[in-house]
C-alpha positions as CSV (number, residue, x, y, z in Angstrom):
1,X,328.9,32.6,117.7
2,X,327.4,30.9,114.9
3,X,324.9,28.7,117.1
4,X,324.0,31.8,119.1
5,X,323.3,33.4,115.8
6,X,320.9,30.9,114.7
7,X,319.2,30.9,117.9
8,X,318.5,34.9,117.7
9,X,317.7,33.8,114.5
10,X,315.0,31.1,115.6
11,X,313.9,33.1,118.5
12,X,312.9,36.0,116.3
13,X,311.2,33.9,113.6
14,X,309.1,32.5,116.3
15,X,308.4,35.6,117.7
16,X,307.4,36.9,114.6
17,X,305.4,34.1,114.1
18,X,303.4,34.8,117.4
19,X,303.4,38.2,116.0
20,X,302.0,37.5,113.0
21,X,299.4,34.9,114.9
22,X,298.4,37.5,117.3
23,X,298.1,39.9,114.3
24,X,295.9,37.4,112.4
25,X,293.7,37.0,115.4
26,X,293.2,40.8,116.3
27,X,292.3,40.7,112.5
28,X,289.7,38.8,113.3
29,X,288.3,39.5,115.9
30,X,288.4,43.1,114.5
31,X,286.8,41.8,111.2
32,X,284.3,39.9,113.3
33,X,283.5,43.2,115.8
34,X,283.1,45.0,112.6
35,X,280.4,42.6,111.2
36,X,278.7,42.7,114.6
37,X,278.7,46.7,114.3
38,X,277.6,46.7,111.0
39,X,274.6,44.3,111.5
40,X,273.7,46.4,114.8
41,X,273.7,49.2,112.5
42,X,271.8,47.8,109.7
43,X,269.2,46.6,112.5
44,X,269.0,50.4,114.1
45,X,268.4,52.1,110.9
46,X,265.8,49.8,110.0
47,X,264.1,50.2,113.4
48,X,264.7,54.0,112.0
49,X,263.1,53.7,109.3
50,X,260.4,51.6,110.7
51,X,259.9,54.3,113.3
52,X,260.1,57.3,110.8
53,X,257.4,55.3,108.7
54,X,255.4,54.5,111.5
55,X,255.4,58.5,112.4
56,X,254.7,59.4,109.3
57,X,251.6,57.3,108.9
58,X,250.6,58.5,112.7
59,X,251.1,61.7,111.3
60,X,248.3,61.0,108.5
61,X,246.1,59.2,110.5
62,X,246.1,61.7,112.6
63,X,245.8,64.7,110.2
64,X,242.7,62.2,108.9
65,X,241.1,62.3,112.6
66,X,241.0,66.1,112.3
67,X,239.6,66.1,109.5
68,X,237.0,63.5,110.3
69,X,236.6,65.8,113.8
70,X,236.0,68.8,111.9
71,X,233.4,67.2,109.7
72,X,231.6,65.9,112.7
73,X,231.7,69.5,115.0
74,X,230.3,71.2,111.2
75,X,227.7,68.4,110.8
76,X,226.8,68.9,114.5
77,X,226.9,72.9,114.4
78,X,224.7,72.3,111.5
79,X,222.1,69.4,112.9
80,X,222.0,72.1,115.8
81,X,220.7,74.7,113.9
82,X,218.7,72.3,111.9
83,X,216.9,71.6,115.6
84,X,216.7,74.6,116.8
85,X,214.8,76.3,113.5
86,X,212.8,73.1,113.6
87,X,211.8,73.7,117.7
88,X,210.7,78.0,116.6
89,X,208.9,75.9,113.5
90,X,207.6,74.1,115.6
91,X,206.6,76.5,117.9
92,X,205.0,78.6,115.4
93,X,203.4,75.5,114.2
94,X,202.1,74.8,117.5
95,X,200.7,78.3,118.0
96,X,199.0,78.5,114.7
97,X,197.3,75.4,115.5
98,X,196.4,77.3,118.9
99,X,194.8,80.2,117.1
100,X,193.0,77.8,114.4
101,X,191.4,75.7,117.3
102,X,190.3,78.9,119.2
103,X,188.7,80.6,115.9
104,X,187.1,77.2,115.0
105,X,185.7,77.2,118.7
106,X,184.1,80.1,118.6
107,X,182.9,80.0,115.4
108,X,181.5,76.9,116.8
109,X,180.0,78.5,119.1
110,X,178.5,81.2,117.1
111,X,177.6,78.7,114.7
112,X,175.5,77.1,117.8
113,X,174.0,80.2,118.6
114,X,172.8,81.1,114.7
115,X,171.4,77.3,115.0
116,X,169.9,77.3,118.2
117,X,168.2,81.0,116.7
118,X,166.9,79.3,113.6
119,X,165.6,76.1,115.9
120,X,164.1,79.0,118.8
121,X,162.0,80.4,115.7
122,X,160.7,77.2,114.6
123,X,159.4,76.3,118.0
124,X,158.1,79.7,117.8
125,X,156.3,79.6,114.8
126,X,154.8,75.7,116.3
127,X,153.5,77.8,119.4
128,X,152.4,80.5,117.1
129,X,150.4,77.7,115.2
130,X,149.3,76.4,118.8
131,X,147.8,79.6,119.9
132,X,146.0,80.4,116.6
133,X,144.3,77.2,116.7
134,X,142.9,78.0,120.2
135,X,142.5,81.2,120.0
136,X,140.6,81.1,116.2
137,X,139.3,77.8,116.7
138,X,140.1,74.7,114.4
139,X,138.7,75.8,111.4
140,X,140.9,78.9,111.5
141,X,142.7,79.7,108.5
142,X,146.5,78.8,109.2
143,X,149.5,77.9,107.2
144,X,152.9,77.9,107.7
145,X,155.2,78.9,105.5
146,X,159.2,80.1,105.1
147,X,159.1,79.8,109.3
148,X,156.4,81.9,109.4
149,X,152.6,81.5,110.5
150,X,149.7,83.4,108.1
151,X,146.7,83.9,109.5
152,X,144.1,84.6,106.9
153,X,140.6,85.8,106.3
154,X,138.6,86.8,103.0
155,X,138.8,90.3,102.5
156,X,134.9,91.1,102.4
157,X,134.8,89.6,105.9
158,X,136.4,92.8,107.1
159,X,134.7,95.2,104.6
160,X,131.6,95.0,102.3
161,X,132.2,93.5,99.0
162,X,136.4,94.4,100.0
163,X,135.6,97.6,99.5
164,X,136.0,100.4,101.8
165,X,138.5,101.5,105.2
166,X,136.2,100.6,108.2
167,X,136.3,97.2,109.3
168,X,132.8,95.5,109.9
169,X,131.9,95.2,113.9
170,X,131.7,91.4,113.2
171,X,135.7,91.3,112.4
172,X,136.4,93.0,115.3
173,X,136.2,89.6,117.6
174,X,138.6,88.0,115.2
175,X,140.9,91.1,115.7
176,X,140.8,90.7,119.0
177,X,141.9,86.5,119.2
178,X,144.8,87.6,116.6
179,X,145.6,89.9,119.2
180,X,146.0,87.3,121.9
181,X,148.0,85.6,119.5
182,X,150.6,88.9,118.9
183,X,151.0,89.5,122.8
184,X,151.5,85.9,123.3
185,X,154.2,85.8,121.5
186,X,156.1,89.4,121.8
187,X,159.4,88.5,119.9
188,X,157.5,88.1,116.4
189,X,157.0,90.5,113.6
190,X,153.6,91.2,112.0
191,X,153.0,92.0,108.6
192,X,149.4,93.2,107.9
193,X,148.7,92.9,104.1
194,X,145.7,93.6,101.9
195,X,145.4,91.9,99.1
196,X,143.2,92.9,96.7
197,X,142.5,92.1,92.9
198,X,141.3,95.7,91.7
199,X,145.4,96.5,91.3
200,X,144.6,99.9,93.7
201,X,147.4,99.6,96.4
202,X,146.5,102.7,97.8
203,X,143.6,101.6,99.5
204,X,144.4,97.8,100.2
205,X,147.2,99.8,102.1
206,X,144.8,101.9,103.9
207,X,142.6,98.6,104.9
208,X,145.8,97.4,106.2
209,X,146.8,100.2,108.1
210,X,143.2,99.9,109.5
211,X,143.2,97.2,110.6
212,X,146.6,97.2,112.3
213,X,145.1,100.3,113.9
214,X,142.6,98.3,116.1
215,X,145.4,95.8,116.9
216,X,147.6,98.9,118.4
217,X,145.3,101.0,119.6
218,X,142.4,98.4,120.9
219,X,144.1,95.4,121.9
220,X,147.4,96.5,122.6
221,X,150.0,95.2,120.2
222,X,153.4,96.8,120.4
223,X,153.5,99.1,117.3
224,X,156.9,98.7,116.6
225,X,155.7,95.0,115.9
226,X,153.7,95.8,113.3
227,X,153.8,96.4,109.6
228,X,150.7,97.2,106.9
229,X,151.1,96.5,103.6
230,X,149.2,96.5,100.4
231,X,149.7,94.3,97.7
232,X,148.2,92.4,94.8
233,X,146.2,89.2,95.2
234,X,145.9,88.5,91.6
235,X,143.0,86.3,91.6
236,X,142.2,86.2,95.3
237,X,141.3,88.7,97.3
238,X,142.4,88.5,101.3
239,X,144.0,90.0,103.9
240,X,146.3,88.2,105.9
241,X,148.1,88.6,109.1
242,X,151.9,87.3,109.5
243,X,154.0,86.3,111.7
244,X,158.0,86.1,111.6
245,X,160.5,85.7,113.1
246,X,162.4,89.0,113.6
247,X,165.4,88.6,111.0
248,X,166.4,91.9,111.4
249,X,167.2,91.4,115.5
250,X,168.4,87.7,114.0
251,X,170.8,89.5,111.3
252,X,171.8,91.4,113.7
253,X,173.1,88.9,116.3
254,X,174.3,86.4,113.7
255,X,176.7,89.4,112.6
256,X,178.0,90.5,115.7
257,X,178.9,87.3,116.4
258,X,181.1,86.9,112.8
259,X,182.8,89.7,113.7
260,X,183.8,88.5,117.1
C-alpha cells in the first residue's frame, strides 16, 4: 500500500512535470508566435503608413499637375487669342500697305503725267523757238522766258511814231510769219501786248487788239488762242507777241488727276 502510494505519488509528479514542460514550451512557442505577429504587424502598418504617405503626396502632385495644366490651357487660350488678333492686325496691316502702294502708284503716275506736261511744253517752246527763227529769220527778235517764247518788234514798226490803230502795210509780212508760227504750233496761247510809255492803256489795248485782228481774221489763227493786252513799257516802247503754254488746259489736267 505504501509503495503503490509512492509510485502514484511519482507517477503524478512526473506527469506534472511533463505538464509543466509542455506548458512551458506552449509558452513559448506562444510568446514566440506573438513576437512574429507583432513584428508582421509593425511591418504592415508601416507599409500603411508608407502607402498612405505615398497617396498623399500623389495626391499633391497630382493636384500640382492640375494646376500646372490649367495654367498651360489659360496661357494657350491666351497665346491663341494673342495670334489670332495679331493675324486681323496683320491683315489690316497688310491691306493698308495695299491701299498705300496703290495711292502712291497712281500718284506716281499722275506725278508722270504733270512731268511729262511740264517736259511736252518745254520741247514746245524749243520748236516754237525753231520756227520763229525760220520763219523771222536769224535776226528775229526772240527770247525765252518762264517756258514761254516772246516774239518782239519796236512799236513804231507797226505804227508811225507808236502812235495810232492801223498797222503799217510793211508789218503786215511780219504778221503773217508770226502767223505760221501760231498755226504751227496749235496747242499754245498767245498774248498780244502793247507796250507803250505814254501810260494810255486804252490805246496800246486797241493796237493790240489790231493787230491780233489780222492774225484772226487774215491769216487764220484760232481766236480762242489769242489774247490782246495793253500795258506799260516804262521806258521802252514794243509790242510783243507770246507764246505759252496753255496752263489753264494744264491746271486743268493736273487737278483731275489729284482728285483721282
Amino acid at each position: 500500500m505504501h509503495i503503490t502510494m509512492k509510485r502514484f505519488f511519482l507517477s503524478s509528479a512526473i506527469f506534472l512535470l511533463a505538464l509543466s514542460s509542455v506548458q512551458a514550451q506552449k509558452k513559448s512557442e506562444l510568446i514566440e508566435q506573438n513576437q512574429d505577429l507583432k513584428y508582421k504587424l509593425d511591418s504592415i502598418s508601416r507599409m500603411v503608413s508608407t502607402s498612405q504617405r505615398n497617396e498623399k503626396l500623389a495626391n499633391q502632385r497630382s493636384e500640382e499637375y492640375q494646376s500646372q495644366v490649367t495654367e498651360l490651357q489659360d496661357a494657350n487660350a491666351t497665346l491663341m487669342k494673342n495670334l489670332n488678333s495679331f493675324a486681323t492686325l496683320s491683315s489690316q496691316n497688310t491691306e493698308n500697305i495695299n491701299k498705300t502702294l496703290a495711292t502712291l502708284e497712281r500718284k506716281e503716275k499722275q506725278l508722270k503725267g504733270i512731268t511729262d506736261a511740264v517736259s511736252s511744253n518745254d520741247s514746245t517752246a524749243v520748236v516754237i523757238l525753231t520756227h520763229a527763227k525760220q520763219a523771222l529769220g536769224e535776226n528775229a527778235k526772240v527770247s525765252v522766258s518762264d517756258g514761254s517764247v516772246i516774239i518782239s518788234e519796236k512799236l513804231d514798226f507797226f505804227f508811225t511814231d507808236g502812235v495810232g490803230l492801223n498797222p503799217s502795210s510793211e508789218s503786215k509780212g511780219w504778221i503773217e510769219n508770226v502767223a505760221k508760227v501760231a498755226n504751227a504750233n496749235p496747242k499754245s496761247v498767245i498774248t498780244v501786248a502793247s507796250l507803250n510809255i505814254t501810260g494810255e492803256m486804252n490805246i496800246a489795248l486797241q493796237q493790240a487788239a489790231a493787230i491780233a485782228s489780222i492774225l484772226i481774221k487774215d491769216f487764220g489763227v484760232n481766236g480762242e488762242r489769242v489774247i490782246a493786252v495793253g500795258q506799260d513799257g516804262g521806258l521802252r516802247e514794243s509790242l510783243q507777241i507770246k507764246f505759252q503754254p496753255d496752263y489753264k488746259a494744264f491746271y486743268d489736267m493736273a487737278k483731275g488727276d489729284v482728285k483721282n
